[in-house]
N, C-alpha and C positions, 0 to 999 in steps of 0.2 A: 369337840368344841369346849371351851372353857369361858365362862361365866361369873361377870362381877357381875354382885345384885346389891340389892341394899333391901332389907325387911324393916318393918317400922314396928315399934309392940302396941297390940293395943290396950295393955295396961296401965305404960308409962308414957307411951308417945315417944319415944327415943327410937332412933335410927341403928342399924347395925349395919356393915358394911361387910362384904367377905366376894371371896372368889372361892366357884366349883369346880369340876368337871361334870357333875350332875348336878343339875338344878332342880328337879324335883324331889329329889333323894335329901339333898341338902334342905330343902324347905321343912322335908318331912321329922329332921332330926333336931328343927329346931325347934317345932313345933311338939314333938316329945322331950323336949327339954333335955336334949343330948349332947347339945352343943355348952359347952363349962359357961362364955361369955353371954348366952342370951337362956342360961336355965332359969326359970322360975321369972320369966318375965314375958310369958306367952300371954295370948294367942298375940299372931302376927300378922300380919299382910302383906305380900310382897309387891313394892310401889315402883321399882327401877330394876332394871337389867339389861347391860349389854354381850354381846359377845364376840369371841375371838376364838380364831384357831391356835392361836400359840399361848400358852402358858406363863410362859415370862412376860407376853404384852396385856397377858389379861391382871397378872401379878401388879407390874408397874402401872396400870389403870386401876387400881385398886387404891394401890400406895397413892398417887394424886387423889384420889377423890377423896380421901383423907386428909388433904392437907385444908387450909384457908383455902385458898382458889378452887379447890376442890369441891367443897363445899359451896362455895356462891354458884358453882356451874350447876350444881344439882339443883339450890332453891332455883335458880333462873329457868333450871329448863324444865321444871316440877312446878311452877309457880299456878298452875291452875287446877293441879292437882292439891298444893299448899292451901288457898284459898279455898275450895270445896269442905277439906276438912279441919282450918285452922279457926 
């Protein structure tokens, strides 16, 4: 399986978006601050994750949820989770 997630910091409040093939492993290096784009901006949560058996569809679900539309899909389908901690 392969894995778009998105982790949120709880330092800054900023979202990071990424695709695994291990999602715990991937949580845990981000969380050592291993990963170059989210060091030194730990602890995290991880708020969303979907997955897929194929690589390239978890890649190009990745790439959209990055864009605009991408992003209104997440607050829309996050919005109670938004609301709890906003």
């Amino acid at each position: 399986m392969y894995y778009v997630y998105i982790i949120r910091s709880l330092a800054d409040n900023k979202w990071y978006t990424g695709t695994t093939g291990n999602l715990r492993k991937r949580f845990k290096e981000h969380e050592q601050s291993k990963v170059v784009s989210t060091k030194n901006r730990g602890p995290f949560e991880l708020i969303y994750y979907e997955a897929s058996k194929n690589k390239d569809d978890a890649l190009d679900r990745e790439r959209y949820l990055k864009t605009g539309m991408g992003k209104r899909y997440l607050k829309n389908r996050l919005k109670r989770f938004l609301s709890l901690t906003g």
